[in-house]
C-alpha positions as CSV (number, residue, x, y, z in Angstrom):
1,X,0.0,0.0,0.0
2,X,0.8,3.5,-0.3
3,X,2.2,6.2,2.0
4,X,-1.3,6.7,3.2
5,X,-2.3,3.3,3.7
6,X,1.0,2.5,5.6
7,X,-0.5,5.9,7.9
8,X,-3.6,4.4,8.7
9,X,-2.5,0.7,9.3
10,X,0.0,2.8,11.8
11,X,-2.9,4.3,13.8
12,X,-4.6,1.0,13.4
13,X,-1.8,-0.6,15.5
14,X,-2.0,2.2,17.8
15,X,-5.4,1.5,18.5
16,X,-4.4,-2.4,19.3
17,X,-6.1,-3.1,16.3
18,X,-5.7,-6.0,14.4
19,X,-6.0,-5.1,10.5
20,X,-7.1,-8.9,9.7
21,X,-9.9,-8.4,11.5
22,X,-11.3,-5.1,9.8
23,X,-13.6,-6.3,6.8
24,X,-12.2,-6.6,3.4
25,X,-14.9,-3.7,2.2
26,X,-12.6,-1.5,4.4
27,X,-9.4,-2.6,3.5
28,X,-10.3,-2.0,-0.1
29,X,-11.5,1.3,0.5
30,X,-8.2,2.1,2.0
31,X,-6.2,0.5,-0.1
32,X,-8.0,3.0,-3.2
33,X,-7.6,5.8,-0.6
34,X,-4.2,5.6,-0.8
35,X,-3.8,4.6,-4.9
36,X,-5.8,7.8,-5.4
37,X,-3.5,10.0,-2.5
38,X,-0.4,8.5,-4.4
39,X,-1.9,9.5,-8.2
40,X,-2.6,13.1,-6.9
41,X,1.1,13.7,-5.0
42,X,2.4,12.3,-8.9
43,X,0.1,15.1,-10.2
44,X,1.4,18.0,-8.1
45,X,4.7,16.9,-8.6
46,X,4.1,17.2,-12.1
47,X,2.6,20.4,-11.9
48,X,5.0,21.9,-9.7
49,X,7.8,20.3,-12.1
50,X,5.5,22.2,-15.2
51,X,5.4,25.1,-13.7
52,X,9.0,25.4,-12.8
53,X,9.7,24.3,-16.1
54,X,7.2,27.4,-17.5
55,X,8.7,29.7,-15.1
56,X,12.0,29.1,-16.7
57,X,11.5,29.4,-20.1
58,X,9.8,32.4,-19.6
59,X,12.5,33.9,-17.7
60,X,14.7,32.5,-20.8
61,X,12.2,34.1,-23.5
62,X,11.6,37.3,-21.4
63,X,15.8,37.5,-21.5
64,X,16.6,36.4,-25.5
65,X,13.2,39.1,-26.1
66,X,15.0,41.8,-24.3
67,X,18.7,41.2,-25.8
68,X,17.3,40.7,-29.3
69,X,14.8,43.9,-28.6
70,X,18.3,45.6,-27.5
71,X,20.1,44.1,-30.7
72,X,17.5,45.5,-32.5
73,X,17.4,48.5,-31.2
74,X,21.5,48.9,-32.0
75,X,20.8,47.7,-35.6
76,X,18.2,50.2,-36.1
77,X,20.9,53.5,-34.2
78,X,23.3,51.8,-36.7
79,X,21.1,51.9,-39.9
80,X,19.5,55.4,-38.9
81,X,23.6,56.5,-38.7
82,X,24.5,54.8,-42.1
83,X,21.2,56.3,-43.9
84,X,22.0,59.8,-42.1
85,X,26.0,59.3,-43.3
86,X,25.4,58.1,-47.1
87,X,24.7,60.5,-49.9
88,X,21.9,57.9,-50.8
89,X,18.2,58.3,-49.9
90,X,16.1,55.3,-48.8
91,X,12.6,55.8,-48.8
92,X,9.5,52.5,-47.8
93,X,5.5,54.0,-49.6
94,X,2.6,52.0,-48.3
95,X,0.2,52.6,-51.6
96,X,-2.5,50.9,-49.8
97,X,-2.8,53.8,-46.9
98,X,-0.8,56.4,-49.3
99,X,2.0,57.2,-46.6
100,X,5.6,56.6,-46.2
101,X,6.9,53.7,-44.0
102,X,10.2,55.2,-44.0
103,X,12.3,58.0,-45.5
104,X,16.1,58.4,-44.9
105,X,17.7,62.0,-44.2
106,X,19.3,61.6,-47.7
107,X,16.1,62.2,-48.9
108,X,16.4,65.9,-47.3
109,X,19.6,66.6,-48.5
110,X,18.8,65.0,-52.0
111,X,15.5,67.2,-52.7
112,X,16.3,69.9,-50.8
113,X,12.7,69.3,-48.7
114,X,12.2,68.4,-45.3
115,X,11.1,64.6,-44.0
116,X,7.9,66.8,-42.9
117,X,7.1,68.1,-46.2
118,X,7.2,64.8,-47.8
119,X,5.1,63.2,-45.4
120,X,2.4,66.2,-45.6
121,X,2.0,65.8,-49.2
122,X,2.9,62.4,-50.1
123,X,2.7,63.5,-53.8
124,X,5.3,66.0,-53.2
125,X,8.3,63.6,-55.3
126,X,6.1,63.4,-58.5
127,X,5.1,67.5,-58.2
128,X,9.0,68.3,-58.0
129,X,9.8,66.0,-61.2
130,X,10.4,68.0,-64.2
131,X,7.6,68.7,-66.2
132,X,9.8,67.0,-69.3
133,X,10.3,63.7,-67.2
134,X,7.2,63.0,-65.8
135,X,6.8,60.9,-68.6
136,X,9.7,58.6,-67.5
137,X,7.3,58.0,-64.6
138,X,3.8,56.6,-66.4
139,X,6.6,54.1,-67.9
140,X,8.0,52.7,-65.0
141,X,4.2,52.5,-63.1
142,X,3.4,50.2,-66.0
143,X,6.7,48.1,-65.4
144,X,5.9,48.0,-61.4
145,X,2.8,46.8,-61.8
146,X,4.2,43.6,-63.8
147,X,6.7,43.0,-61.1
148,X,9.8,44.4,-62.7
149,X,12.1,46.4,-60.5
150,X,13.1,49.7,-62.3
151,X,15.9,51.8,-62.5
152,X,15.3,55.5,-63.8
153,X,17.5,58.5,-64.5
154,X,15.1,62.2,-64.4
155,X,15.7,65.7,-63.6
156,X,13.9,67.5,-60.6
157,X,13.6,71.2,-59.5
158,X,14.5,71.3,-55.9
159,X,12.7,73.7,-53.6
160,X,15.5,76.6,-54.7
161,X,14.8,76.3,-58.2
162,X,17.8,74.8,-59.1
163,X,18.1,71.5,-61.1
164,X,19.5,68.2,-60.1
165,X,19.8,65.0,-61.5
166,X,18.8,61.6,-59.9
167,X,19.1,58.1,-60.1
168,X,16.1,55.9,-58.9
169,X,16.1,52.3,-58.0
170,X,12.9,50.9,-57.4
171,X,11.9,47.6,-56.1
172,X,7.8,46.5,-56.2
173,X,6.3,44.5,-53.1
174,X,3.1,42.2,-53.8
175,X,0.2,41.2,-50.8
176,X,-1.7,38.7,-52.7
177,X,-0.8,39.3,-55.9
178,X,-1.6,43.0,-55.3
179,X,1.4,45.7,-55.6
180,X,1.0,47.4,-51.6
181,X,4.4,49.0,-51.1
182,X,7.5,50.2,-53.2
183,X,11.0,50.3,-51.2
184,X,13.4,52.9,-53.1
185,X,17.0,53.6,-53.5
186,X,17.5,57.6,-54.9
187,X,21.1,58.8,-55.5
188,X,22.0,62.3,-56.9
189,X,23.9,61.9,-60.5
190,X,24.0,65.8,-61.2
191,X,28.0,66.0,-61.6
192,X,27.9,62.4,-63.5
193,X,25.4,63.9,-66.0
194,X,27.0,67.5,-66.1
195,X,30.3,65.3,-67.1
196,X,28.6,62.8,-69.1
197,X,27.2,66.3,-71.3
198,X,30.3,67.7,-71.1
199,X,32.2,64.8,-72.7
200,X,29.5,64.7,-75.3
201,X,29.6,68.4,-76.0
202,X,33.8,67.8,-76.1
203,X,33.0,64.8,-78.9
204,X,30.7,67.0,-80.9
205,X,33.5,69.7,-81.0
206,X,35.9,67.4,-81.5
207,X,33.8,65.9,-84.5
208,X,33.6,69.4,-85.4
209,X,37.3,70.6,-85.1
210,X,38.7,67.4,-87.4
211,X,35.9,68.4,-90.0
212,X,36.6,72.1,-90.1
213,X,40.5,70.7,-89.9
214,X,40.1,68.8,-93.1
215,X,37.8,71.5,-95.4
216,X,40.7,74.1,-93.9
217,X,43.6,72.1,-95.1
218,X,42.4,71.3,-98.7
219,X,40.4,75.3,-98.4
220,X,43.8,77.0,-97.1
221,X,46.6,74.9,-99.6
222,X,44.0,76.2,-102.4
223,X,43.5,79.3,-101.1
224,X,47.5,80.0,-100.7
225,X,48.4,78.1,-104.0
226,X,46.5,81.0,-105.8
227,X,48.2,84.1,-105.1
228,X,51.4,82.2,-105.2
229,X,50.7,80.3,-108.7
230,X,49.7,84.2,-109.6
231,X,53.3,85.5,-108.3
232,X,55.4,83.1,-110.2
233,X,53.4,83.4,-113.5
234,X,54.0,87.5,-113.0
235,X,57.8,87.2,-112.3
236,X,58.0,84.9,-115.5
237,X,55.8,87.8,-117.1
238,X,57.8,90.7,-115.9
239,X,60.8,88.8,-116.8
240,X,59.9,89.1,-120.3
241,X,58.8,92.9,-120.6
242,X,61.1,95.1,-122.1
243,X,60.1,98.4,-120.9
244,X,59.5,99.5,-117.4
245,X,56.2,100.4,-117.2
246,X,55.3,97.0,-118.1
247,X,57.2,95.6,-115.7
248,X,55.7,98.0,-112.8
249,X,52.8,96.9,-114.0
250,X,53.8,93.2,-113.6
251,X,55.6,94.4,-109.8
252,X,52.0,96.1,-109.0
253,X,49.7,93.0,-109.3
254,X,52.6,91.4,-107.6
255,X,51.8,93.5,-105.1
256,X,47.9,93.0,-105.3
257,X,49.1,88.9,-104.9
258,X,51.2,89.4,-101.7
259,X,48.6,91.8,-100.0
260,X,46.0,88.8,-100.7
261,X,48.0,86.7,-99.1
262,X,49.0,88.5,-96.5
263,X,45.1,89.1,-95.7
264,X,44.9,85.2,-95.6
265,X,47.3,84.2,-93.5
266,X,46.3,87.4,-90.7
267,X,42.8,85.4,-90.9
268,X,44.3,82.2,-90.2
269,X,46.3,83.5,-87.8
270,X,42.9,84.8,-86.2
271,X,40.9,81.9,-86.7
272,X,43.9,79.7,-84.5
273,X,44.0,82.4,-82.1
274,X,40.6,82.3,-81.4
275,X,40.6,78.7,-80.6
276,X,43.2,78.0,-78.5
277,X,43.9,81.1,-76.5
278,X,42.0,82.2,-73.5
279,X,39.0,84.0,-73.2
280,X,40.0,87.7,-71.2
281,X,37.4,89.5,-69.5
282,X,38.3,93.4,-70.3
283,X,36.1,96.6,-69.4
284,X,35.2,97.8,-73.0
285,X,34.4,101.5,-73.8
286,X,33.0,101.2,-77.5
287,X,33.5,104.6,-78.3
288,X,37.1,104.4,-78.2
289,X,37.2,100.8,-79.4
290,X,35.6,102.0,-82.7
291,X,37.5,105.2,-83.2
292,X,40.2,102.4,-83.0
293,X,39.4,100.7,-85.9
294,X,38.3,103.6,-88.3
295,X,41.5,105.0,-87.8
296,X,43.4,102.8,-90.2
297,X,40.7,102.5,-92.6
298,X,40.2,105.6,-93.0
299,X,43.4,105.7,-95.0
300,X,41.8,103.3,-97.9
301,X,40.9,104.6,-100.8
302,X,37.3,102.5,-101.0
303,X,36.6,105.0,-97.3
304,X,36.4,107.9,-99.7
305,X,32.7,109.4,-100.0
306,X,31.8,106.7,-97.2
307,X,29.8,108.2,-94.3
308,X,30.2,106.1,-91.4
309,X,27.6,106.6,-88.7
310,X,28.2,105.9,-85.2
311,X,25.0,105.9,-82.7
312,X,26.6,104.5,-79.1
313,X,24.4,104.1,-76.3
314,X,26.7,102.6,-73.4
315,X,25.1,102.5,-70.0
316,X,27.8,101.5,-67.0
317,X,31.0,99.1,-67.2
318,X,30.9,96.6,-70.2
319,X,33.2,93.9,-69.6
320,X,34.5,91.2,-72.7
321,X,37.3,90.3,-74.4
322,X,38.4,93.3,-76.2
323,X,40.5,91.6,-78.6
324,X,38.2,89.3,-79.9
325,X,35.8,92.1,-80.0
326,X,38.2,94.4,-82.0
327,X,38.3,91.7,-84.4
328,X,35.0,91.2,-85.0
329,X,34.0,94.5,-85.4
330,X,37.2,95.4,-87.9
331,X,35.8,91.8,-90.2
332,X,32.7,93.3,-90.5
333,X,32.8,96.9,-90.6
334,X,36.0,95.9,-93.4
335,X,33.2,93.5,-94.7
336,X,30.7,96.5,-95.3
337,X,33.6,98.8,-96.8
338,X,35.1,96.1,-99.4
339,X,31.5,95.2,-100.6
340,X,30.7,98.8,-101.5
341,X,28.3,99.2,-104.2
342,X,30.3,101.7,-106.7
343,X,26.6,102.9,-108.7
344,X,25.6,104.7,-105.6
345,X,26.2,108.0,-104.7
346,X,26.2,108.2,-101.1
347,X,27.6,105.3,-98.9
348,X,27.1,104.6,-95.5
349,X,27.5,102.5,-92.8
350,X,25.6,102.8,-89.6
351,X,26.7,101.4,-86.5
352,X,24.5,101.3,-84.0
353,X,25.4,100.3,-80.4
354,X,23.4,100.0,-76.9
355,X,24.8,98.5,-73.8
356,X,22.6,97.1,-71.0
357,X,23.8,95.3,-67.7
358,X,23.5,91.9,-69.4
359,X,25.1,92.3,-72.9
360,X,25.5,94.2,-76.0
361,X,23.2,94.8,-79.0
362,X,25.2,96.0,-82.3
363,X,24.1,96.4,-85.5
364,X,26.1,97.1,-88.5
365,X,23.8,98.4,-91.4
366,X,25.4,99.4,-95.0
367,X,24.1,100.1,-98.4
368,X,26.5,98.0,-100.2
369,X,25.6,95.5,-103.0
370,X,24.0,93.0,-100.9
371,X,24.1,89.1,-100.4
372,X,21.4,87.2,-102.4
373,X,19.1,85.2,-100.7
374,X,20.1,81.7,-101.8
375,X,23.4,82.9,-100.9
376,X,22.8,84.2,-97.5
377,X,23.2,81.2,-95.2
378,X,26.5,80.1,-96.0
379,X,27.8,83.2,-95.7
380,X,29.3,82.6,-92.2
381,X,31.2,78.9,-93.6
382,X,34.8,78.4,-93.3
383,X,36.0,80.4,-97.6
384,X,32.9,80.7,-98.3
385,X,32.7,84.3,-100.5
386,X,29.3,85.1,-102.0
387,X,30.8,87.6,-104.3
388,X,33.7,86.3,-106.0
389,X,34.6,89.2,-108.0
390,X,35.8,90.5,-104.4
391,X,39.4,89.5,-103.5
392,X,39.2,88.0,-100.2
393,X,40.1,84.5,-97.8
394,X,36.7,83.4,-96.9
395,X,37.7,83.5,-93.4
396,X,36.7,86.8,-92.4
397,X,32.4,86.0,-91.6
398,X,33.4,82.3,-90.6
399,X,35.9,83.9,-87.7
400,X,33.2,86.1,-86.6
401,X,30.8,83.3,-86.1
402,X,33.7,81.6,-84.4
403,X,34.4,84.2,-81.9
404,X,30.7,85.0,-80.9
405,X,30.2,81.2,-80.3
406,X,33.2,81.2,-78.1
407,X,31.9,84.0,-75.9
408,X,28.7,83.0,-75.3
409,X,27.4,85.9,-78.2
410,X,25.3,85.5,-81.3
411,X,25.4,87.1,-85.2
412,X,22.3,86.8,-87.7
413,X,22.5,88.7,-90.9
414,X,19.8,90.5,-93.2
415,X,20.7,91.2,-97.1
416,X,18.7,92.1,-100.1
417,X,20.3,92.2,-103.0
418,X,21.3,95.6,-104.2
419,X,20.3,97.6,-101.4
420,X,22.8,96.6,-98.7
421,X,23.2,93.9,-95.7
422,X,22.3,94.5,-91.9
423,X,24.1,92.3,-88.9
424,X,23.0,91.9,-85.3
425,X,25.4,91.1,-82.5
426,X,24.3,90.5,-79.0
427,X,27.5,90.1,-76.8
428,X,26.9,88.9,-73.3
429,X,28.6,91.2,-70.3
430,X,30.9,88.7,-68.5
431,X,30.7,90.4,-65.2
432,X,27.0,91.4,-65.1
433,X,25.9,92.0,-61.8
């Protein structure tokens, strides 16, 4: 028997009592007393053993929750430090509640808006996208929906106005087959693309420079063949007279030959100038640059009966490169003076100048013989001469193209032929404001 019945066979005994003479009815009773006393001190061992056991692991769970809560906590200080430290932005978008999980500080320093204003207007990273690129984003909506992570390259105008490039990476997340959230990667590419169009615009006048390089080689051997095939075959002539007035007259178109060339190479000389020496920035006073350049023409005999006009409005310091300047203005006022048109009586060139803070309008307005119309836009090509009755390299209009392009200017030209050419120049101030 158990513990119990081993108790009350004890008091039995105490009481003189022997247990073979108590009725089996008892004895059975006690005997399933003590079976059921036994089954319930195994059952509260067994709870008590449970309960320990639960105790325990809860002290164990409670402990791993509150190391992997502090892990957590350390991984999320670390990634908050790393998304604060990187140039990248990382941004989470719930499209089902239309709000942002997450956005990284990169965002901030990427679109130049605050976390706040991007999670007051959610819509505020498609209003800043340039109005050009939006497009870029209906294409990549209809590759999201499929599943297809993106990658996008767009301008946007940050809250300053300025332009910047980015870079999106753009991964799609699906709840039952329905797109709930888009996790993003944005990166600022502005100095890649700035270099990227740099480089093109370097292979474009590179392209440019060889082509030019090749017309001015075959243009410039022809161009200083001429006046020298004209010298020899003058010397042989001259050679050959017998009295001296012939041979002056040989000696004089000579002369006329050397002065050609002369003019040629000065415009070559120009032209190489122009591209490989450096832009100056000098104040300008246009009254004095002119009076500069008439001064020498004026001792030409194709300046006689020419009435040159100058109306200059100059308002504060105009800054440029006065050389190139000089040069441009000498090609075309020459320009006006060689292409005189000998039937009229009066000749004139007007020269009209007007300086503002930004730049410089000019306009150089003769009554010469004029440029016919089929004839007008290829006037400013590398030897092209639209009269070529007129001596002359062919250099002279291409070199003023050449030089406005180089400082930022323009040049358009009006002609009707027989009544005389006008051309515009604006000329940007290099130290407005």
């Amino acid at each position: 028997m158990g513990d119990l019945n081993k108790l009350l066979s004890d008091q039995i005994k105490d009481f003189s009592i022997e247990q073979s003479s108590l009725p089996d009815d008892f004895l059975r009773l006690l005997s399933k007393i003590s079976s059921t006393y036994d089954t319930f001190e195994k059952d509260q061992l067994q709870k008590e053993t449970l309960v320990s056991d639960l105790e325990n692991q809860k002290l164990n769970l409670e402990s791993r929750l509150q190391k992997e809560s502090e892990e957590l906590k350390l991984t999320k200080n670390e990634l908050n430090r790393i998304f604060h430290v990187v140039s990248e932005g990382f941004y989470s978008r719930d499209l089902i509640n239309n709000r942002y999980n997450y956005l990284s500080a990169g965002c901030q320093k990427i679109y130049g808006y605050s976390i706040e204003d991007f999670k007051n207007n959610v819509n505020l990273w498609f209003e800043v996208i340039h109005p050009d690129d939006r497009y870029i984003i209906d294409r990549d909506n209809e590759r999201l929906l499929t599943g297809e992570s993106i990658n996008s390259e767009y301008r946007i105008i940050l809250k300053d106005k300025n332009i910047r490039w980015i870079e999106v990476s753009v991964v799609p997340v699906f709840t039952d087959s329905k797109l709930t959230q888009v996790d993003g990667i944005i990166k600022n590419i502005t100095e890649r693309k700035l270099a990227e169009q740099k480089l093109e615009d370097q292979n474009k006048e590179l392209v440019k420079t060889n082509s030019e390089l090749d017309r001015f080689v075959y243009s410039a051997s022809h161009e200083l063949r001429s006046p020298l095939t004209s010298i020899m075959g003058l010397v042989t002539l001259a050679k050959l007279q017998d009295t001296e007035a012939e041979k002056n007259k040989c000696i004089n178109l000579i002369e006329s030959c050397v002065a050609s060339l002369d003019g040629l190479i000065k415009d070559i000389i120009e032209y190489s100038k122009n591209s490989r020496v450096d832009i100056e920035h000098d104040e300008i006073s246009f009254s004095n640059l002119l009076e500069e350049i008439k001064k020498p023409l004026s001792y030409s005999i194709e300046t006689e009966n020419l009435n040159i006009q100058l109306d200059i409005e100059q308002q504060g310091i105009f800054y440029s490169d006065r050389k190139r300047i000089a040069v441009v203005l000498n090609n075309l006022i020459s320009n006006a003076i060689k292409y005189y048109d000998p039937d009229k009586a009066e000749r004139f060139i007007h020269i009209r100048i007007k300086t503002g803070t930004d730049e410089a309008k000019i306009e150089i307005i003769d009554n010469g013989l004029g440029i016919p119309e089929d004839k007008l836009n290829k006037i400013f090509q590398m030897f092209y001469r639209a009269n070529s009755s007129i001596t002359g390299s062919g250099l002279g209009l291409y070199i003023v193209k050449e030089i406005l392009d180089r400082i930022g200017g323009t040049v358009t030209a009006e002609s009707e032929f027989g009544k005389g050419s006008a051309f515009s120049l604006i000329i940007p101030n290099t130290k407005a404001g």
